[in-house]
N, C-alpha and C positions, 0 to 999 in steps of 0.2 A: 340537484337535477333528478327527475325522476324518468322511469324508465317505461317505453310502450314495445308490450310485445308485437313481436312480429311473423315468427311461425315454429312451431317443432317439428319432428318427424318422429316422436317418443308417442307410444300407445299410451304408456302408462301415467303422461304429465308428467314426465320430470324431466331430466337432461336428455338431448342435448336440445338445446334451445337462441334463438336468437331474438334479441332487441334494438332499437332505436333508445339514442341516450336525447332526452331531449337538449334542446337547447346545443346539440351539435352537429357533428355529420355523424359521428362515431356510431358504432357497433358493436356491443356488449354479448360475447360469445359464452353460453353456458354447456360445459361439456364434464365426460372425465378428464380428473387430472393426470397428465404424465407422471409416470414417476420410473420409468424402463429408466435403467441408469445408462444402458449402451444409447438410448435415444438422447436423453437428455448430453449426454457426452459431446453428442452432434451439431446438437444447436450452438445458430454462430452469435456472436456480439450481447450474451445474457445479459441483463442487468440485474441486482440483485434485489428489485421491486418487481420482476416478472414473474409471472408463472404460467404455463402450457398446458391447455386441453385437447382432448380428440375431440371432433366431430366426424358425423359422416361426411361424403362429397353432396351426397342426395340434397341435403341441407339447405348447401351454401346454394345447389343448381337450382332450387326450388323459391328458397326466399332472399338470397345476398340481393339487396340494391343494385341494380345497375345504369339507374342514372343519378344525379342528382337530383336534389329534391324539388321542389316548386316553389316558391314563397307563398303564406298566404292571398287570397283573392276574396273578396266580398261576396256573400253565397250568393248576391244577384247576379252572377257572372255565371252559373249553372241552371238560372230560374228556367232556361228555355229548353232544358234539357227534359222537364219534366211531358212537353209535349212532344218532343224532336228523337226521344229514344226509339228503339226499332222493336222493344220485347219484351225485357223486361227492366224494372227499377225497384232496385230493391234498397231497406233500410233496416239496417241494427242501431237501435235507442238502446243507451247505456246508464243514463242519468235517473239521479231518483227524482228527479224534478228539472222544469226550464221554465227562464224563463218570461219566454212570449207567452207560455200558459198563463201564469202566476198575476202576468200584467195585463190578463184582457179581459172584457165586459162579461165574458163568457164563462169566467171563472169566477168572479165575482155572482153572476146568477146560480151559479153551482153553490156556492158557499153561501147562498139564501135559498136553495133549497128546491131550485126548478131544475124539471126534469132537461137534462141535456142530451139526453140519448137519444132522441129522432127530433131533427132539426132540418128548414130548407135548406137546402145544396149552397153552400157559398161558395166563391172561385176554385178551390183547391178542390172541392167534391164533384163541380161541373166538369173541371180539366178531366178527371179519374171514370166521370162516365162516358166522356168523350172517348179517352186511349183504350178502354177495356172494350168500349162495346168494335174498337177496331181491333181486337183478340189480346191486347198487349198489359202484359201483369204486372199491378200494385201490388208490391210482397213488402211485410212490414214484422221486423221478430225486437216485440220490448221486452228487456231485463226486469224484474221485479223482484222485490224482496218480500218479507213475510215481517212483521204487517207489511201491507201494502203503503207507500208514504203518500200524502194526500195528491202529491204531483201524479202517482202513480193509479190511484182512485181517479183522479177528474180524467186520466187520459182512457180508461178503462171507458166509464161511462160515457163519455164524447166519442171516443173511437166506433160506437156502434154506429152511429150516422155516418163514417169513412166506408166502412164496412157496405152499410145499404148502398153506398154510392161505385162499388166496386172493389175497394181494398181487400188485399186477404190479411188481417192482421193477428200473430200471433203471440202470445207470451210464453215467457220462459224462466221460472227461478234463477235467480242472480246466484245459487249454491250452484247449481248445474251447470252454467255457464262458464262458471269457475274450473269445474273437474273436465267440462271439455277444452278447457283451451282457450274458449272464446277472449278477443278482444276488449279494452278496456274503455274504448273510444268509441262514438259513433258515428256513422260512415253512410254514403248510400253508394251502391255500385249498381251502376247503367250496363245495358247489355254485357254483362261478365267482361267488360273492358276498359272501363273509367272509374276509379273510386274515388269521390269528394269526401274526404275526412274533416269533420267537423272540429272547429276548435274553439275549446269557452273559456271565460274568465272565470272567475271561484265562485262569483253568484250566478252562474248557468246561464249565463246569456251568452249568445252565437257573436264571435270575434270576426269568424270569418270559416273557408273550406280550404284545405292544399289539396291538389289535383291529383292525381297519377295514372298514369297508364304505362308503367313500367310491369312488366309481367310476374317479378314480385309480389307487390304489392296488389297487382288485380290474382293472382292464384292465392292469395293468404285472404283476400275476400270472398272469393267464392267458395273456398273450405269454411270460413265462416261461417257462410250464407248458408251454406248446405245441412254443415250437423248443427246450426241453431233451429233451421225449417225442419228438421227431422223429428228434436224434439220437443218443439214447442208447442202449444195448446191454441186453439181457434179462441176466438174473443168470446164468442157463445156460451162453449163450454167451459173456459177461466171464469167468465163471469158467473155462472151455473155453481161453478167450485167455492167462488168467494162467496159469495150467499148464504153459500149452505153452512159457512162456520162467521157468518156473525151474530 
C-alpha cells in the first residue's frame, strides 16, 4: 500500500509529518520517537509491535481528518463546477504525462509537427473567457522535470492558447516541489473550499475525483496552492528558459 502525504508543520521537511495509507482509513503519523523511560512506563496495554512518537497538537488541529472520506465519483460530477465557482479554481498537475493528451487528434498533430500553440478557443477555452472576464481566476501550477517528458512538452506548448484565453498557468521543478512539501497527487481546489482529487490508473488515465470539504484537507490545499504559486514560473517565461538550453 502506498502512502499520500497529507501535511507537516516542520520548516525543515522532515518530521513530524502525517499521511493517508492508501487503500484504508488509517493514518501513518511520522514524529520523534519516545524513548523518556518515566513516559513510556505510562503507556497502558503496549504491545511489543508498537512504538510512540511525539507530535505537536498544531498538527493533528491543522490536518487530522475529521470526516470520513467520500468514495470515488466520475469527474463529470464536478464538470459544472468549472462555471458555478465564485473566485477562484485552482489546479496542481503532478503527472509526467496523461492520458487524454496522449490519446487526442491534437497530439498526434504535435508529434507531426504543427504548431499547437495558438489555436481557436474550444469549450474549455470559451468557458475560461467567460469566468475571467466576470473577474474570476484560472490558476494552473504543473510539476515538471528536467528533461522535460514529452507529456510535459506538448502541455507546455498547448497551454499557451489556455493562457491567451485567460489561464494563469505556471510551472514548477518536480526537485522543488519535493523540498517544499508539495503533494504527490493532483487536485483542483474551488474557492479555497472544495478539493476534487484526482485518481488514475498506472497508464494515467482519470478513474475518477474524491470530494472533500473537510477543512483538512481544503487547509493542506491551499498551503499547497500558495507555496507552489509563490514559486513557480509563468508559461512565458518557462518557455523562454526551455528554449534557451535546447
Amino acid at each position: 500500500m502506498g502512502l499520500r502525504f497529507i501535511g507537516t508543520t516542520s520548516d525543515a521537511g522532515d518530521c513530524p509529518t502525517l499521511y493517508e495509507i492508501d487503500g484504508s482509513t488509517d493514518i501513518l503519523v511520522q514524529g520523534d520517537r519516545v524513548t523518556d523511560p518515566e513516559h513510556l512506563a505510562q503507556l497502558r496495554n503496549v504491545k511489543p509491535e508498537e512504538t510512540f512518537v511525539r507530535v505537536p497538537r498544531d498538527l493533528l488541529v491543522r490536518f487530522a481528518p475529521r470526516t470520513e472520506p467520500r468514495g470515488m465519483v466520475p469527474f463529470s460530477t464536478i464538470a459544472h463546477l468549472f462555471a458555478d465557482f465564485q473566485h477562484t479554481a485552482f489546479r496542481l498537475e503532478t503527472r509526467r504525462g496523461y492520458a487524454t493528451d496522449r490519446h487526442s487528434e491534437k497530439w498526434q498533430r504535435w508529434q507531426n509537427g504543427a504548431d499547437i500553440a495558438a489555436e481557436p478557443d474550444d469549450a474549455w477555452r470559451e468557458n475560461v473567457r467567460r469566468q475571467t472576464e466576470q473577474g474570476k481566476r484560472f490558476e494552473r501550477v504543473r510539476l515538471v522535470d528536467s528533461p522535460l517528458t514529452d507529456g510535459q512538452r506538448f502541455l507546455l506548448t498547448s497551454g499557451h492558447s489556455n493562457v491567451a484565453a485567460g489561464e494563469d498557468i505556471r510551472n514548477l521543478p518536480r526537485s522543488q516541489a519535493v523540498r517544499l512539501g508539495l503533494p504527490d497527487y493532483d487536485f483542483w481546489l474551488f474557492d479555497s473550499r472544495l478539493v476534487a482529487r484526482f485518481v488514475f490508473d498506472d497508464d494515467d488515465v482519470t478513474q475518477g475525483v474524491t470530494l472533500s470539504e473537510d477543512p483538512a484537507d481544503v487547509a493542506a490545499a491551499c498551503q499547497a496552492r500558495d507555496a507552489a504559486w509563490h514559486h513557480a514560473t509563468v508559461t512565458a517565461e518557462f518557455a523562454r528558459t526551455v528554449a534557451s538550453t535546447v
